[in-house]
Backbone as CSV, one residue per row, in Angstrom:
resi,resn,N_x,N_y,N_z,CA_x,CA_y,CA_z,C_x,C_y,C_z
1,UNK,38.673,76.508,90.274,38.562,75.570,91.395,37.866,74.300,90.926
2,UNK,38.009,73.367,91.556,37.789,71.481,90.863,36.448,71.707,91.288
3,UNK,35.999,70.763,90.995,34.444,70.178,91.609,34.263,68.906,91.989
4,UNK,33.666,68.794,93.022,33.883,67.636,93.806,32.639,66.799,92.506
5,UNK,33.136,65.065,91.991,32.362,64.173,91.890,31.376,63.797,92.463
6,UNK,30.527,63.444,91.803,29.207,62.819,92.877,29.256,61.619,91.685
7,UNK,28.609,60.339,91.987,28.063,59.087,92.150,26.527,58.715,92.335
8,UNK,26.067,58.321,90.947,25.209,58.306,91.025,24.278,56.438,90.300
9,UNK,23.084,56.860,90.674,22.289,55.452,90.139,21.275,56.000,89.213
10,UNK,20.802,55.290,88.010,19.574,56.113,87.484,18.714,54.995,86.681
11,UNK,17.246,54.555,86.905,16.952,53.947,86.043,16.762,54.292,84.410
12,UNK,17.519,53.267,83.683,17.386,53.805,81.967,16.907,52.748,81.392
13,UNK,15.441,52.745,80.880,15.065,51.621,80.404,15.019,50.259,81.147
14,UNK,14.573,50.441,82.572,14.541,49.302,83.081,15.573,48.808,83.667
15,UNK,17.216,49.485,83.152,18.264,49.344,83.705,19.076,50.095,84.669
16,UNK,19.503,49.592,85.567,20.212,50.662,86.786,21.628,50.993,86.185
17,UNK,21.478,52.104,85.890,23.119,52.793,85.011,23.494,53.116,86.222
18,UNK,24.891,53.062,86.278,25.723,53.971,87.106,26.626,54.929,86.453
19,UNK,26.305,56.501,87.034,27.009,57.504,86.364,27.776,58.317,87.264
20,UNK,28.975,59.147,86.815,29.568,59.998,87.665,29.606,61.329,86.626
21,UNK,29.189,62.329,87.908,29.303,63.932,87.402,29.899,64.543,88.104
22,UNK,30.677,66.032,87.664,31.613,66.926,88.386,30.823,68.367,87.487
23,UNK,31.491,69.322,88.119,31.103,70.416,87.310,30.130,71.444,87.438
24,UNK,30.125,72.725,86.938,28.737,73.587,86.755,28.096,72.511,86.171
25,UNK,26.796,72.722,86.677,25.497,71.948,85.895,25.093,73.002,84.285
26,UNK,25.750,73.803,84.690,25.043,75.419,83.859,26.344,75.683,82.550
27,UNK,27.211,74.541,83.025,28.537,74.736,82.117,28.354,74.099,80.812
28,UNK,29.147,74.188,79.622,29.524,72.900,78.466,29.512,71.525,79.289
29,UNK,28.657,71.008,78.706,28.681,69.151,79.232,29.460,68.333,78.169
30,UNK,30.561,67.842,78.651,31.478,66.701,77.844,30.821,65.714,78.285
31,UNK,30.199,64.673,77.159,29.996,63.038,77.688,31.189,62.220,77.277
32,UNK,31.590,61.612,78.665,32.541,60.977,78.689,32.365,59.157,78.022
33,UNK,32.822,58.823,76.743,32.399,57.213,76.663,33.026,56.448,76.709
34,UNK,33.283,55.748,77.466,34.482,54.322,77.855,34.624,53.678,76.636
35,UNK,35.778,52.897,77.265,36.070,51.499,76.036,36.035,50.166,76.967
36,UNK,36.027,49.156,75.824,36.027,47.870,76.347,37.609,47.869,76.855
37,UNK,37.975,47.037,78.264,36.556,46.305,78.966,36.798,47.443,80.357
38,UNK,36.815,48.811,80.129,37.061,49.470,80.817,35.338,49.899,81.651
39,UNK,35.368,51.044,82.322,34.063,51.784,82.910,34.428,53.311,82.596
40,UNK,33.437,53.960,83.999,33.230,54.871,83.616,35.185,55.702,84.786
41,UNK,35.228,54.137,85.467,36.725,54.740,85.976,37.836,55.732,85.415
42,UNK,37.857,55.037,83.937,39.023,55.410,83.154,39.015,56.904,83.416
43,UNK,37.877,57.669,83.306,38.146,59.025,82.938,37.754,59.476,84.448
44,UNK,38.275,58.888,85.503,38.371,59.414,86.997,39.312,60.985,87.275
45,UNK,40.661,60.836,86.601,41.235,61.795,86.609,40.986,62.934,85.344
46,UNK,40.551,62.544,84.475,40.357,63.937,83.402,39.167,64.297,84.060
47,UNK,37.958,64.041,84.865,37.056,64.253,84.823,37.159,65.578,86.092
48,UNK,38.094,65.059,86.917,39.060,66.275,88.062,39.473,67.413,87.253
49,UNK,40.239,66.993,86.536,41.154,68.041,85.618,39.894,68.812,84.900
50,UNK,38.936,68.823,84.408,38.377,69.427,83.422,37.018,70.433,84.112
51,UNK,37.096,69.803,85.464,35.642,70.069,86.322,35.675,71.360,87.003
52,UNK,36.178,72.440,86.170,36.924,74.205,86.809,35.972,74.194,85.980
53,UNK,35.546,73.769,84.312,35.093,75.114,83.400,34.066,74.054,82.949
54,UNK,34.039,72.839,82.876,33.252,71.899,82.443,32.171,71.504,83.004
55,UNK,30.785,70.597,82.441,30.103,69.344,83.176,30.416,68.466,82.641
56,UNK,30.924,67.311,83.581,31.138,65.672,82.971,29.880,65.130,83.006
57,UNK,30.021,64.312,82.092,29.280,62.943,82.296,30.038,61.747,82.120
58,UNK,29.776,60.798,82.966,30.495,59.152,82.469,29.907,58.435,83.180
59,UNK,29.196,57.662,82.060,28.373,56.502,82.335,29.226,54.911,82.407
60,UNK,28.883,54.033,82.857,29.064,52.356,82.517,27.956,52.278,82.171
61,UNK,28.581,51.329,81.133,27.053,50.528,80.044,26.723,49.980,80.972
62,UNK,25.498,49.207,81.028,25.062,47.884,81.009,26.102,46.628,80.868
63,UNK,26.438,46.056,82.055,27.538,44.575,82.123,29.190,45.457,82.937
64,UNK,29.210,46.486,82.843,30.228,47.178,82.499,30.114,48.109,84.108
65,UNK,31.519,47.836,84.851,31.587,48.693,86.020,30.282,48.302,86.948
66,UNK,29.857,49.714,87.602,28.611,49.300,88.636,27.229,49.559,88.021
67,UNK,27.363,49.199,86.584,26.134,49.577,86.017,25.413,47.787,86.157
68,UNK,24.230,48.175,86.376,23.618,46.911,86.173,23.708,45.687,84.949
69,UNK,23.851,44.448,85.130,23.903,43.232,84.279,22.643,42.863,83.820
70,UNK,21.750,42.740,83.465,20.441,41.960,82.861,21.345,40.830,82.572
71,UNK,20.354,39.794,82.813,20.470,38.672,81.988,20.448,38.539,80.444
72,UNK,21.143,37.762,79.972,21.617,37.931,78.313,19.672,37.528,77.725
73,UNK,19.374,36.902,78.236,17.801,36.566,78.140,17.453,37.807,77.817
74,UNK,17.281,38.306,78.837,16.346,39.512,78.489,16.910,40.857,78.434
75,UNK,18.601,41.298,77.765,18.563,42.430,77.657,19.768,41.873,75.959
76,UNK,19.361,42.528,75.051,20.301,42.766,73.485,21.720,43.304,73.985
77,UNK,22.668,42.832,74.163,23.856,43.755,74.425,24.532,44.008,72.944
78,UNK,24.154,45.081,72.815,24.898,45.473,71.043,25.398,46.900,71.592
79,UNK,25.818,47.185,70.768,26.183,48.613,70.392,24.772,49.516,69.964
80,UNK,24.046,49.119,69.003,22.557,49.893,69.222,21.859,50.002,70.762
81,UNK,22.206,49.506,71.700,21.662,49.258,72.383,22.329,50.316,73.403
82,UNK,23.141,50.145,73.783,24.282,51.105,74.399,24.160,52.431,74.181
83,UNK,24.211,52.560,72.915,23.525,54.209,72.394,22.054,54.914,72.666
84,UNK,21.297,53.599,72.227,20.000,54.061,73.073,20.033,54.367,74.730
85,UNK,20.790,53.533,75.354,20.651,53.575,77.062,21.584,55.385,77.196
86,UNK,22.715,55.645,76.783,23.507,57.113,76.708,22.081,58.336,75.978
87,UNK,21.647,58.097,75.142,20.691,58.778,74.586,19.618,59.580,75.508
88,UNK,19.325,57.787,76.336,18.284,57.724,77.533,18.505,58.333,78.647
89,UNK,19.555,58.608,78.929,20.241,58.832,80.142,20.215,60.807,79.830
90,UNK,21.171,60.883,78.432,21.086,62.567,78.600,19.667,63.542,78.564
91,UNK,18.926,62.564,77.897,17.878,63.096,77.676,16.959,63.422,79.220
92,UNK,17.135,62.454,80.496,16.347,62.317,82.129,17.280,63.361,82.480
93,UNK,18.433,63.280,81.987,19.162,64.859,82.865,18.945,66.216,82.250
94,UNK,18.718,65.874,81.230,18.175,67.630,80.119,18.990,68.262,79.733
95,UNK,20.095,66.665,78.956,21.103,67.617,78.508,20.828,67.402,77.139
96,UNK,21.045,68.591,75.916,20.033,68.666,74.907,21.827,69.263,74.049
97,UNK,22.982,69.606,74.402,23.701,70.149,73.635,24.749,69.465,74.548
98,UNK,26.175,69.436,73.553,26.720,68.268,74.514,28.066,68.171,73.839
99,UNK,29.651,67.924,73.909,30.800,67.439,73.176,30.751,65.785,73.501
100,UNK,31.457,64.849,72.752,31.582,63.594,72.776,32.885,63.570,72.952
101,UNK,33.537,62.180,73.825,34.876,62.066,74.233,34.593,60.374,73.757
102,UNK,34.933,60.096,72.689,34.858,58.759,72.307,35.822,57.856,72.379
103,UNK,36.173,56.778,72.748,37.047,56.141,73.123,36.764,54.418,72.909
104,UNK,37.132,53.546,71.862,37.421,52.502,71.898,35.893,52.279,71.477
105,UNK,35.431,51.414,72.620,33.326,51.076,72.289,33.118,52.524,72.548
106,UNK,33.024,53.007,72.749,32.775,54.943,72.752,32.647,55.052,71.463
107,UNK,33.200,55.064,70.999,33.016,55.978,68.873,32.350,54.950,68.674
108,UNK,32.244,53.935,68.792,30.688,53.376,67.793,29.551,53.332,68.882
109,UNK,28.939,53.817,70.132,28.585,54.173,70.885,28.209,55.530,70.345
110,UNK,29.302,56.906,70.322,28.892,58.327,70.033,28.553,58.163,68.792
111,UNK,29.346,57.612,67.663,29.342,57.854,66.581,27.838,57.645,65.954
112,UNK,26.902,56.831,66.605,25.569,56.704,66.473,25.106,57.909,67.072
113,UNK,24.897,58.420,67.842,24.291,59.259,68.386,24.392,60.713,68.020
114,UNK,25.942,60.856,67.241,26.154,61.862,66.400,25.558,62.224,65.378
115,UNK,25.758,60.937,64.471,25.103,60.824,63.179,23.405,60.915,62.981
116,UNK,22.508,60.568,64.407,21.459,60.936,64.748,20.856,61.933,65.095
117,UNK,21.611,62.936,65.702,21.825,64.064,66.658,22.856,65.023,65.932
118,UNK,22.927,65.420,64.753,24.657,65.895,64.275,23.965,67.323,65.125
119,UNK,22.923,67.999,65.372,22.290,69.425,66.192,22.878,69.304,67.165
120,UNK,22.911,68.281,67.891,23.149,68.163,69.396,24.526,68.389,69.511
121,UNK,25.477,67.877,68.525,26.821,68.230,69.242,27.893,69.590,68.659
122,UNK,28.381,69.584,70.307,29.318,71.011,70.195,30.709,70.491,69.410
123,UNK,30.681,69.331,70.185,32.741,69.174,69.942,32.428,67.641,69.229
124,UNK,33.670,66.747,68.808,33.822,65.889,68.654,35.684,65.637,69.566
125,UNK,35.801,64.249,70.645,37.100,64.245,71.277,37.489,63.011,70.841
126,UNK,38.212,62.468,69.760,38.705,60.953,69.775,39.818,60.487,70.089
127,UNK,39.416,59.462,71.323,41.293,58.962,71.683,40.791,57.562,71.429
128,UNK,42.194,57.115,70.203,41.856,55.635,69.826,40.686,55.241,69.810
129,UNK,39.785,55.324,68.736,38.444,55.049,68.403,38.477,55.263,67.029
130,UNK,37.577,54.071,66.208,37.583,53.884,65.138,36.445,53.914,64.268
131,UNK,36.620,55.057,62.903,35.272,54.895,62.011,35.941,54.825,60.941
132,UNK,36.922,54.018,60.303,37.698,53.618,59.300,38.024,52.453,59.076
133,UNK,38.016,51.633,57.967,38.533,50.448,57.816,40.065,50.414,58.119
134,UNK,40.515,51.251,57.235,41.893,51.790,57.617,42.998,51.017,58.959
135,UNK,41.293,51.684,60.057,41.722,51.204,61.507,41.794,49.861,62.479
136,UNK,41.721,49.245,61.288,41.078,47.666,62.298,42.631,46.967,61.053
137,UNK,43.796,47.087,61.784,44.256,45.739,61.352,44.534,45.175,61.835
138,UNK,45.997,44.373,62.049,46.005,42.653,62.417,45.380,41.887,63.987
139,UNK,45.499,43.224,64.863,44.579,42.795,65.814,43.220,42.522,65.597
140,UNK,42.470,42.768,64.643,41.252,42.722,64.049,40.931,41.333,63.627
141,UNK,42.198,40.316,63.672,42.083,39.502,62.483,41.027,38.258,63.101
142,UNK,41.121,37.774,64.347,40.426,37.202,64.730,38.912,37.689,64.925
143,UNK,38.899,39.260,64.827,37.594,39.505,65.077,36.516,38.902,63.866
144,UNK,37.095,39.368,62.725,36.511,39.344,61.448,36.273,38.054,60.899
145,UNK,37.224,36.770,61.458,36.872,35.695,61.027,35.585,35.334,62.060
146,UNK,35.722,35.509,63.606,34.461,35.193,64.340,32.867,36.147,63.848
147,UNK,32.865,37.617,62.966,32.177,38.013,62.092,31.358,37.098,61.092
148,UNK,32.419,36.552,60.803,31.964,35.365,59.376,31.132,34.255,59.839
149,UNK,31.615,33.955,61.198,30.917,31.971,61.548,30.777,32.566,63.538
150,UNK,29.783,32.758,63.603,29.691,32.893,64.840,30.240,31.713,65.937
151,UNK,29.867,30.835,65.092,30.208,29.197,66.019,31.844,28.704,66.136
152,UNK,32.770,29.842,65.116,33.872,29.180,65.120,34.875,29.259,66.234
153,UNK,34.826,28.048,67.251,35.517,28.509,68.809,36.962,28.261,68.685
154,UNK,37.652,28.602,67.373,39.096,29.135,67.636,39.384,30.221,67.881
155,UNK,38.715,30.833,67.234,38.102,32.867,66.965,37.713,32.976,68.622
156,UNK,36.452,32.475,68.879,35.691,32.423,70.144,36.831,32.427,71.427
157,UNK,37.814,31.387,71.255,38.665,31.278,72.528,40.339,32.117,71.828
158,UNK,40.161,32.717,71.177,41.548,33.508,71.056,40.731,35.115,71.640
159,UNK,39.316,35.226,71.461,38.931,36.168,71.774,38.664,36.355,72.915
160,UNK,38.412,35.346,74.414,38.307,35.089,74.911,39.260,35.657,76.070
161,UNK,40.591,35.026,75.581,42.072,35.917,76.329,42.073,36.978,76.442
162,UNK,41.144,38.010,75.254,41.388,39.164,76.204,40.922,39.891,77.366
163,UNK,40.390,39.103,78.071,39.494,39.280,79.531,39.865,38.396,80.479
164,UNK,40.948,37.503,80.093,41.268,37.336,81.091,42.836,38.214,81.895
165,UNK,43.040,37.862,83.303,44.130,38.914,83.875,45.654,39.462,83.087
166,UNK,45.718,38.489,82.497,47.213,38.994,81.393,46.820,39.543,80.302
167,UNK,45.625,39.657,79.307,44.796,39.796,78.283,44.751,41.614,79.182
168,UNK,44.059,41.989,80.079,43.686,42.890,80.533,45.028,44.147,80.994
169,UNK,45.813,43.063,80.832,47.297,44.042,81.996,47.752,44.619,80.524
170,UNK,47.834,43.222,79.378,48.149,43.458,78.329,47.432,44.952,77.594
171,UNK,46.929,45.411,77.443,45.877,46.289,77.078,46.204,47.610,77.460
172,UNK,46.561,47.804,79.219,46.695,48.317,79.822,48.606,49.089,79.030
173,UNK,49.159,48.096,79.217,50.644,48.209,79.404,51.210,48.319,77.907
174,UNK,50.567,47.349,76.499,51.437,47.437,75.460,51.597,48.760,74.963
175,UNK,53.247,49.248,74.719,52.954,50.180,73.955,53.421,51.133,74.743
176,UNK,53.646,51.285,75.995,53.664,52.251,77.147,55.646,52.549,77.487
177,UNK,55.506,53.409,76.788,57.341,52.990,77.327,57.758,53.009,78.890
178,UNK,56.800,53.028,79.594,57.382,52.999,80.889,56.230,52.716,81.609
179,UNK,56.139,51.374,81.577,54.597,50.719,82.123,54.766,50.795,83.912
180,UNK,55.569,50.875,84.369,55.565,51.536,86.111,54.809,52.549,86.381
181,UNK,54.215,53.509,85.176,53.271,54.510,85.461,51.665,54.438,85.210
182,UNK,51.558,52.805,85.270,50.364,52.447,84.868,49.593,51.804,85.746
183,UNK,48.938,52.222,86.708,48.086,51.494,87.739,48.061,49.800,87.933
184,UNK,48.056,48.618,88.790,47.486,47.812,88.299,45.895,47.999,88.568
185,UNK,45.375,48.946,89.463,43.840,49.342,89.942,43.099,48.872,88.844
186,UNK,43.841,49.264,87.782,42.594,49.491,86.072,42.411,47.490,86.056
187,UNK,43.336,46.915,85.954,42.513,46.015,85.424,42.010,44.916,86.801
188,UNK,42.476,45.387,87.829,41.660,44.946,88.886,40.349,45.151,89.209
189,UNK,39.783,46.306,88.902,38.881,46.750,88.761,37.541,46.712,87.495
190,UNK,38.632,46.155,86.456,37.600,45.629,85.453,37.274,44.519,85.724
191,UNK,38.537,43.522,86.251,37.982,42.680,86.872,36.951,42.253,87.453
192,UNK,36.457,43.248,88.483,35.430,42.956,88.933,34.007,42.835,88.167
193,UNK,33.827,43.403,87.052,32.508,43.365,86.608,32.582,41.984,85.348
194,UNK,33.934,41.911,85.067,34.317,40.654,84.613,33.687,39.443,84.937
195,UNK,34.109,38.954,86.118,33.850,37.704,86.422,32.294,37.521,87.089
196,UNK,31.687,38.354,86.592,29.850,38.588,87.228,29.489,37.149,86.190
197,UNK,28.948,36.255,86.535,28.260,35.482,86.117,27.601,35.586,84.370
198,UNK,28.154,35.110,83.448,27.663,35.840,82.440,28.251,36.771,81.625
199,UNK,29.072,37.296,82.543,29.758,38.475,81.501,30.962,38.356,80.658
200,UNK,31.829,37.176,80.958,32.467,36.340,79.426,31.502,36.336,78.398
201,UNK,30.756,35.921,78.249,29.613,35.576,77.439,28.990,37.080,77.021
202,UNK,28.634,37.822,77.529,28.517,39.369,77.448,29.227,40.049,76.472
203,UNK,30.667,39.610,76.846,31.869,40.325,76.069,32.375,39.559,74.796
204,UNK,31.874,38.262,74.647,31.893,38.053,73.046,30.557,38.115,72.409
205,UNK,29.577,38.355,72.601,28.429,39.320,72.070,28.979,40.462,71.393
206,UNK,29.587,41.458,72.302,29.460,42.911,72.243,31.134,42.728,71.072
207,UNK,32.123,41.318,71.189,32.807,41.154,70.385,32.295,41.146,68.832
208,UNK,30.960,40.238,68.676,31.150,39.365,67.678,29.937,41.214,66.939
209,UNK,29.112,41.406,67.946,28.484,42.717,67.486,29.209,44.016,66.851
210,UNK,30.406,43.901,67.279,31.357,44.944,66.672,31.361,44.758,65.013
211,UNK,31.335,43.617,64.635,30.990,43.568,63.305,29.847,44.237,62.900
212,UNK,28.775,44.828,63.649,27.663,45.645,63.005,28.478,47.429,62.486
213,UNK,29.604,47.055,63.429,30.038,48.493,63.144,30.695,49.382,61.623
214,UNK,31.573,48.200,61.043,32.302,48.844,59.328,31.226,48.830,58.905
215,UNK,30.138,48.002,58.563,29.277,48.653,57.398,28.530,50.073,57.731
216,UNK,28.741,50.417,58.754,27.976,51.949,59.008,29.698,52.929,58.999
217,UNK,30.339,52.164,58.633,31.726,53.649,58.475,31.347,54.448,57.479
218,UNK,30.722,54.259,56.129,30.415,55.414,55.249,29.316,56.009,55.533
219,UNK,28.788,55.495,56.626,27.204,56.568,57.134,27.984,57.427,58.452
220,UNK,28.657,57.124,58.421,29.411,58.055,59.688,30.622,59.199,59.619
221,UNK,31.222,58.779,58.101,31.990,59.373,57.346,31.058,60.427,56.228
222,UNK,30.256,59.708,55.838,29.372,61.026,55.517,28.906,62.261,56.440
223,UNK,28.512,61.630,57.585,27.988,62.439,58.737,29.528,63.698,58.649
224,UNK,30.556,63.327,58.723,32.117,64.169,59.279,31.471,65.578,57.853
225,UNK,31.460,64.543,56.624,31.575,65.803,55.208,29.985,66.661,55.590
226,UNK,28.958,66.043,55.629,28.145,67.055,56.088,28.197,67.951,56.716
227,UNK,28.763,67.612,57.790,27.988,68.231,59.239,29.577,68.714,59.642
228,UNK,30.484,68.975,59.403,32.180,69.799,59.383,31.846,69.616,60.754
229,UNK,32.122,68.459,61.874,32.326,68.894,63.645,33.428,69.335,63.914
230,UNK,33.767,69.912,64.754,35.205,70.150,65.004,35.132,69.095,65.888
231,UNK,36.615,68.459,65.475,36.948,67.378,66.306,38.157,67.348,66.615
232,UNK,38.696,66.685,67.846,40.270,66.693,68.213,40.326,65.650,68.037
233,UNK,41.721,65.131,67.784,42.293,63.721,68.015,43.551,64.037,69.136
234,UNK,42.769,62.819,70.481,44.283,62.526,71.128,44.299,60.811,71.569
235,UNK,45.165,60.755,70.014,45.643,59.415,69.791,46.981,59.277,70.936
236,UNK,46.809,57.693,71.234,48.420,57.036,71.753,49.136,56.297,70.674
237,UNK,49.946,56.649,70.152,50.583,56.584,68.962,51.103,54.697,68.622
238,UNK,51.201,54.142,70.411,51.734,52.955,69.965,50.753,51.629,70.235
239,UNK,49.493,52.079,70.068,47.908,51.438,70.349,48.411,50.688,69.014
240,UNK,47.984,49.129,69.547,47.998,48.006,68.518,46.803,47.983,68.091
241,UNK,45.678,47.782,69.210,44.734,47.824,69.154,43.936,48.605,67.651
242,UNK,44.045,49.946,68.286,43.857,51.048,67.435,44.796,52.095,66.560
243,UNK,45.313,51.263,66.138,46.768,51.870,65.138,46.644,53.837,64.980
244,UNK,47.444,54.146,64.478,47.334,55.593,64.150,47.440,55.660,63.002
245,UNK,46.897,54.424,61.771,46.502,54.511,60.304,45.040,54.658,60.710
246,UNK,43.840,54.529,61.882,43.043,54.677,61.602,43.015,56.462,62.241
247,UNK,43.776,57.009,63.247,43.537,57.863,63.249,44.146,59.108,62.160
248,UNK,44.778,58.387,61.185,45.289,59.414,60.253,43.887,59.439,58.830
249,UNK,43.109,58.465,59.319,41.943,58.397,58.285,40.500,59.369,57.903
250,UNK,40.795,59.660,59.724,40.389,60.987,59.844,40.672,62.274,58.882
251,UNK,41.728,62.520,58.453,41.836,63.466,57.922,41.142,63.755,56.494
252,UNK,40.802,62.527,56.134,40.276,62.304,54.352,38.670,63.272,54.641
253,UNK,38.444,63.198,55.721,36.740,63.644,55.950,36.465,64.991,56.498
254,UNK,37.333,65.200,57.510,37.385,65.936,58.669,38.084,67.557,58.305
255,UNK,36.937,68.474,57.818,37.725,69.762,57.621,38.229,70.230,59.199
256,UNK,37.725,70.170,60.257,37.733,71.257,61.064,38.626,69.795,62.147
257,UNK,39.333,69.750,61.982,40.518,68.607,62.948,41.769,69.477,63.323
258,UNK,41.604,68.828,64.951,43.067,69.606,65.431,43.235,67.970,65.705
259,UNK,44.989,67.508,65.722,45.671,66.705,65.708,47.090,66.186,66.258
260,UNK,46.670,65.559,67.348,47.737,65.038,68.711,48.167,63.538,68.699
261,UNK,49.123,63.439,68.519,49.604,61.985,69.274,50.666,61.896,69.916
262,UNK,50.246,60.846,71.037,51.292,60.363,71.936,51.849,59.589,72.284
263,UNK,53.035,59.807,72.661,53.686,58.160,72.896,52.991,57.192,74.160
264,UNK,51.993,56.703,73.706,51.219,55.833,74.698,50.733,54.758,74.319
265,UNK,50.324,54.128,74.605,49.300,53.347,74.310,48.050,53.467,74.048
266,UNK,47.114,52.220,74.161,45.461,51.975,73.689,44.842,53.048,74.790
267,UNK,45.510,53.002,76.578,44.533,53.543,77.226,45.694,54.470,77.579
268,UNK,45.810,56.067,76.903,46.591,56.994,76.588,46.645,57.652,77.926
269,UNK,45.440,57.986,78.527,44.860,58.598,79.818,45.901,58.247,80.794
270,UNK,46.397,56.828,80.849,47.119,56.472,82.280,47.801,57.109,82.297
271,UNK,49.035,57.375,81.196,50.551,57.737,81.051,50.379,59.389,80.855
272,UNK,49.243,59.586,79.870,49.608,61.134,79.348,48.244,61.612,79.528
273,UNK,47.857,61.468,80.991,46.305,62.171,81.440,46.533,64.244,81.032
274,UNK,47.320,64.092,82.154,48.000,65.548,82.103,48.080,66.475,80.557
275,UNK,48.966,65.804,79.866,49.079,66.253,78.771,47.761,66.457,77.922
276,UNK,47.023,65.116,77.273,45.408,65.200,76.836,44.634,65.966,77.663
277,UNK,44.760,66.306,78.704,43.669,67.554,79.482,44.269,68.483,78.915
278,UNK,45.615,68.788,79.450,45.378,70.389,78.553,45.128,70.696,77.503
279,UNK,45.614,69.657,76.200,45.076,70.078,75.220,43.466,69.971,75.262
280,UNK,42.778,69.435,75.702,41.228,69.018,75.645,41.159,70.367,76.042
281,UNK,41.459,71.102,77.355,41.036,72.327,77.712,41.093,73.541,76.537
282,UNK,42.559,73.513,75.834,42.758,74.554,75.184,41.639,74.291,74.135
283,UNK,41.438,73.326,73.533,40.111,73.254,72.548,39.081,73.561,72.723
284,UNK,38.545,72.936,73.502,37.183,73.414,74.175,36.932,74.742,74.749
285,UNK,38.375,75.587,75.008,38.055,76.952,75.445,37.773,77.632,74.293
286,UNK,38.501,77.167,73.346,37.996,78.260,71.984,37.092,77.792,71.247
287,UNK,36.562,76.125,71.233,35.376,75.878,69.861,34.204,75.895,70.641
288,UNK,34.054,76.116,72.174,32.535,75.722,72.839,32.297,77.079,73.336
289,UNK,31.512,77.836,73.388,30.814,78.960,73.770,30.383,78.855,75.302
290,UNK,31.209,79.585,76.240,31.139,79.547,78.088,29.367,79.984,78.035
């Protein structure tokens, strides 16, 4: 039987997170981690589907959904930062053992917290999320030159488009062979935390910060050969974004990998929710201990 969602507020560090939970409290806890420029929406329906045998978690960062904005003044929006606030958050609920569902800013989000925590986790779940060079190509290309020269506003305003309404549908839809099954809700709804005063500006931060992320791929790729997680991959096979050369990169590290792709796109969930739950279920029934 499902479990009804609840909606919640929590201070983390001064910041008002907004989180949603389903589930035994007493069950395996999956933390659910968004991608840019999504929330904690995306995983509205897996979080139904999974809430018979599971506990969810899914947070919005900071800038992101109904989680609180700080002013760029006074709050770091990085990716270190993000990990600390998820860290902060499981730790006020007392969750101490845990699977990761990484996704997009999610894997460099978990992938810190893993590599910090390799005790803490049960599972590893990656859909389109990247800890490979492998994985960042030609869509990458503007990232890496705005990497190099922070000031350079060709980089700055090609990066720019992707937040705005065609940039966002785009995201949503490339890749999808049958984009009629794709909400427009999703990017209406990112919308909204979009146009908050500030948060263009937010989102080429957390752009130009993504560059903190390749030089920690061999501290995170070490973490895979150490620490053997079992991890799934449920890639969307026709993600520009996140190609499936980075999810085949996985395999160079990863003894204990089960391995899915689908004909979807970057945000796989819309088109092939159904499908990625069951497999998520069948995994988690046999690598996590009820």
């Amino acid at each position: 039987m499902k479990n009804q969602t609840s909606y919640h507020f929590i201070d983390i560090n001064g910041v008002n997170i907004f989180y949603r939970e389903a589930g035994p409290k007493d069950a395996p806890t999956l933390v659910l981690l968004h991608g840019y420029p999504a929330s904690s929406f995306m995983f509205r329906n897996l979080i139904n589907q999974l809430s018979d045998k599971y506990h969810l978690i899914a947070a919005d960062y900071p800038g992101y959904g109904r989680s609180e904005q700080p002013p760029i003044a006074e709050f770091e929006y990085t990716f270190d930062n993000y990990s600390i606030i998820i860290e902060e958050l499981l730790s006020k609920l007392n969750i101490t053992k845990y699977s990761l569902y990484l996704m997009d800013y999610g894997a460099p989000v978990g992938w810190r917290i893993a590599s910090k925590h390799p005790e803490r986790i049960d599972t590893l779940i990656v859909q389109n999320g990247c800890a490979y060079e492998e994985g960042l190509e030609t869509f990458w290309d503007p990232f890496k030159v705005y990497w190099a020269d922070h000031n350079n506003k060709e980089a700055e305003h090609t990066l720019s488009t992707f937040h705005n309404p065609d940039g966002l549908k785009w995201q949503y839809t490339h890749g999808v062979p049958d984009p009629s099954v794709i909400s427009p809700d999703n990017w209406e709804i990112d919308l909204r935390h979009l146009e908050r005063p500030e948060n263009g500006q937010i989102q080429l931060d957390m752009f130009y910060d993504y560059g903190t992320n390749p030089p920690k791929y061999p501290e995170w790729q070490q973490y895979f050969r150490d620490h053997n997680p079992e991890m799934l991959i449920v890639y969307g096979k026709n993600d520009y974004i996140f190609p499936v050369s980075g999810a085949e990169a996985y395999k160079k590290d990863v003894k204990n990998l089960e391995y899915h792709l689908f004909d979807a796109g970057h945000f796989a969930l819309e088109s092939h929710g159904d499908e990625i739950a069951e497999t998520i279920k069948d995994f988690l029934d046999r690598k996590v201990k009820q």
